[in-house]
Structures are given as C-alpha cells and as structure tokens.
N, C-alpha and C positions, 0 to 999 in steps of 0.2 A: 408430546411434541413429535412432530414427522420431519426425518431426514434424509431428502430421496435423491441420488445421480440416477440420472437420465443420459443415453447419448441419442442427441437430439439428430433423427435422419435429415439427409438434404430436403430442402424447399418442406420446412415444416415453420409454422410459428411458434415462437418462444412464447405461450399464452392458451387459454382453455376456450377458447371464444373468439369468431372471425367472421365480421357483418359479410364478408363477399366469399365464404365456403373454401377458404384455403383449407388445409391439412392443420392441427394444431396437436398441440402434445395432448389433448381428451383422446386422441384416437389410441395414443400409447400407455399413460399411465392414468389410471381408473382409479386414483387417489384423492377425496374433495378434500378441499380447503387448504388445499399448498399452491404456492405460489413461486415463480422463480425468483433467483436472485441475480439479480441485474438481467444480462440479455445477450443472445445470440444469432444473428443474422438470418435470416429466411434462404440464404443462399449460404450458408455455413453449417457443418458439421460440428458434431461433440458436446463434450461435457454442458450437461447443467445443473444447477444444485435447486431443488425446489424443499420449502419448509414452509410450516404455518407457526415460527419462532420468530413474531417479528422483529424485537430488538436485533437479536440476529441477523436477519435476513437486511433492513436498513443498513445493522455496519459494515455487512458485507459490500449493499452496495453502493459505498459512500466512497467517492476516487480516495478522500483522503487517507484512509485506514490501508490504500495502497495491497489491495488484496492480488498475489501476484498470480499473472493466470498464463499456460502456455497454450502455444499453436504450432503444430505443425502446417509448413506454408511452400505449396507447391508453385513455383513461379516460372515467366516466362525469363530463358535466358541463364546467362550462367556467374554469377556476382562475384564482383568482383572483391577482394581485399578492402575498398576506399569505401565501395557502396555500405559494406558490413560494419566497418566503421564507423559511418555514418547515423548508421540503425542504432550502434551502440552510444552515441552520443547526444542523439537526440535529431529528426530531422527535421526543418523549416516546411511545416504547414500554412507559410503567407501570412498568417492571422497568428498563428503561435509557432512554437515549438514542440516536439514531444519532448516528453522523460527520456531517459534513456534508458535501453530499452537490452534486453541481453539477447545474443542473434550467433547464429553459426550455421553454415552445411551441414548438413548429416545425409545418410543413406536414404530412400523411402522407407521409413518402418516397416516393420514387417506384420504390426499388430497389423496397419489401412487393410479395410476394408474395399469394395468396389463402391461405387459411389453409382445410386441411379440412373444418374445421365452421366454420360461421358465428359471428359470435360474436353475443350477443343485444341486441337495439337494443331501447330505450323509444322508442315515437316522440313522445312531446312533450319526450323530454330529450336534448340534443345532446350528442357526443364530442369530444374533442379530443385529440391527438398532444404526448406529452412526452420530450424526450430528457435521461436523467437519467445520472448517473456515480459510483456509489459503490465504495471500496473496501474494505469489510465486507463480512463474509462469512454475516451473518444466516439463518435458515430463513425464507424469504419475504419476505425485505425490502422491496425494492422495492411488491410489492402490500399490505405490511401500513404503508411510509410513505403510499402517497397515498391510504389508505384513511380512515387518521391524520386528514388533513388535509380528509378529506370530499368525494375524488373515490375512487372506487373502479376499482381497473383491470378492462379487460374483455379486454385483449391485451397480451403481456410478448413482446420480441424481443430478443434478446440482437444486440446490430448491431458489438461492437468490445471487445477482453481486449488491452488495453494500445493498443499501436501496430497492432495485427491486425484488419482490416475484412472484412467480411461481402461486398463489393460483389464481383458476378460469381459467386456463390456459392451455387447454387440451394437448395431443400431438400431435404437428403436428398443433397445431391453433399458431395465432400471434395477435399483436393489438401494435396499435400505442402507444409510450408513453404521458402522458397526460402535457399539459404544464407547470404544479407541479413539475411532473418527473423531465422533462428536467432541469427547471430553479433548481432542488433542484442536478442535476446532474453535471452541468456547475458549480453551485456554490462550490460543493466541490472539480470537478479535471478539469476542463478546465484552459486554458492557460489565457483566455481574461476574466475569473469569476469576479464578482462583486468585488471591492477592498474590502467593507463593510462586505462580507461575506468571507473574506480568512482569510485561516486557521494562519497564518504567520505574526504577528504583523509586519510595516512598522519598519524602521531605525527610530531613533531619529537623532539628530545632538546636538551635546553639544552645549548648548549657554550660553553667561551669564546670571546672574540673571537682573532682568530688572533696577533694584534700584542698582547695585552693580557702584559703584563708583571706576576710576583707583587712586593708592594714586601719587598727588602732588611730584617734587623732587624740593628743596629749590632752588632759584633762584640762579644763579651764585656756585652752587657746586658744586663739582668734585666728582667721585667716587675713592673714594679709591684703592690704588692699592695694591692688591693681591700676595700672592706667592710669584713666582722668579720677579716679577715687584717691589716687595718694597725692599729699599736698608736701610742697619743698620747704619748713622752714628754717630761717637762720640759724645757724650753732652758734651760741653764747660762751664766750670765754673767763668762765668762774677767775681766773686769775688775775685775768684783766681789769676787771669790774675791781679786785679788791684794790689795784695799785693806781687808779683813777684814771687807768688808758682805756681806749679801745682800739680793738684789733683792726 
C-alpha cells in the first residue's frame, strides 16, 4: 500500500487526467495507481493525501467520519469578532447550514510560500490571515463561508487533513508517509483499525452478578392465583351450622 502528501501548486487539478490540458498532479507525482482522497480546488493550494488503500481512502472521504482538515485563509478586509463567531457556529448557506467550524486571526505564516500569480490587492482595503478547521465536505466551503460573513477570500491553503501538516513540504514536492502516520491514521478512521485504539467503547451484555443466587420456591407450592383467576367464596360458620342458625 501507498501513502503519499502532495502539496498541491496553485491552478493544478486534484486528478492524473484532463480532456482540455490543464496541469494535473501526473506532472508532479510519477506514482501509478493512487488516487486522491476527496479534493482540492484548481484555484487552491496545499495538502493532499493520495493512496491506492481504498477502504481508507472511501472513509476518509465520507463527510460523515468527519475528517478534520485546516486552511489557512487570506481574506478581503479585516473580521470582525461577530463574523468569527459566526464561522464558529455555523453559517446560513440559503439551502443549509454549515457545521461549525473552528476560525481565528493569525499572523501570515511564515511556512507561505509565493503563490504563481499574485493575488489581487485593493489598495485602500487591507487583508488579513484566518486559520479555519471544518469537517464538511461542501463544494467551496470555506470560500463561500467567509464570503457569508462579508470577507471574501482571495487565497485558500490547505495547511493540515487530520494530524498531517504541510510544514517542510514545498509546492509541487511529495513524500511518503511515515509508518507512525499510517498506523496513527488507520487507528483513528480505518475500517479494520486496531480494536484497542477505537474511538467507540465495545457493547457490554448484562449478566448477573457472579455470587447472585436464584431464590428457592417451597416445595409442593402453588402460586397464587391472581385477578380474574381468584374466585370470592362464602365462609361457612362450623358453629353456626351445629346450633341450627345461620349467620
């Protein structure tokens, strides 16, 4: 089995094959038979994880297993406290909601690289840097939350897909993952992951206690009958009867 991060350069396909001659990840990693997991925008930078492990590759990219992935997000404008909370609670996409989602300022990294094309600046409106973490798997998420919110993005970095970081990782370089990785990959979302390490405590079964004893029923007794089974009859007065009264 093959375990490869890729950082995927700007306006490249997330894919080894392109009927109209875009750029695709065949021009960088010379690896057959991997495949990505899930997807990265043609106008987006960073991480991708490519394997020929398909159970894996499927869980990963299934929204529900909720695989958490980060972006650094270069925006127009300067966000406000309500906007960030907003992000964090989830924003109104018309038709849904997001998840909610973890979001903060930060500096520009220091890893960022230059990005091919420039990206375009207003110069009476300033940028700012947001590292954001969702685990949906939306068509443009991330750019169509902080758009939401009335920062529009002008640069998407994929910087981290789980425990997996971008750092030392040029654009357009790849490198196998290390057998830590895997095993610490498998362990958290694979199908066939170690029992010892899932997330998911096993069923119990009720059983008795080991000393608990069933109680004894007296030999030869009946149980009582119940309800519409017991019948009311009269009591007879032996003394009565012998003094030729009745009660």
């Amino acid at each position: 089995m093959r375990y490869i991060l890729v950082n995927k350069p700007y306006e490249v396909l997330t894919q080894f094959t392109d009927e109209n001659g875009r750029t695709t990840l065949k021009e960088f990693v010379p690896v057959p038979g991997v495949y990505p997991v899930g997807r990265l925008d043609y106008d987006s930078e960073g991480l991708v994880l490519l394997t020929d492990d398909k159970p894996l590759q499927n869980r990963l990219s299934e929204p529900r297993f909720k695989v958490p992935k980060t972006y650094w997000v270069q925006v127009e404008g300067e966000p406000t406290e309500e906007a960030l909370a907003t992000l964090r609670r989830g924003v109104d996409m018309k038709s849904s909601f997001t998840a909610p989602a973890e979001a903060k300022i930060i500096p520009e990294p220091t890893e960022l690289w230059e990005r091919s094309k420039p990206i375009r600046f207003r110069a009476n409106i300033p940028t700012s840097w947001l590292e954001i973490t969702i685990s949906q798997g939306m068509n443009r998420q991330v750019r169509k939350m902080t758009a939401a919110v009335g920062f529009p993005t002008l640069r998407l970095v994929r910087a981290r897909i789980a425990h997996l970081g971008i750092e030392g990782l040029a654009p357009g370089k790849w490198r196998e993952l290390t057998p830590e990785e895997i095993k610490k990959l498998k362990a958290a979302f694979s199908a066939t992951k170690d029992p010892a390490e899932r997330r998911v405590a096993p069923k119990t079964l009720k059983t008795a206690a080991p000393n608990a004893v069933a109680p004894k029923k007296p030999v030869g007794s009946k149980p009582k009958p119940t309800g519409a089974g017991r019948t009311n009859k009269p009591t007879r007065n032996p003394g009565a009867a012998r003094n030729g009264k009745r009660g």
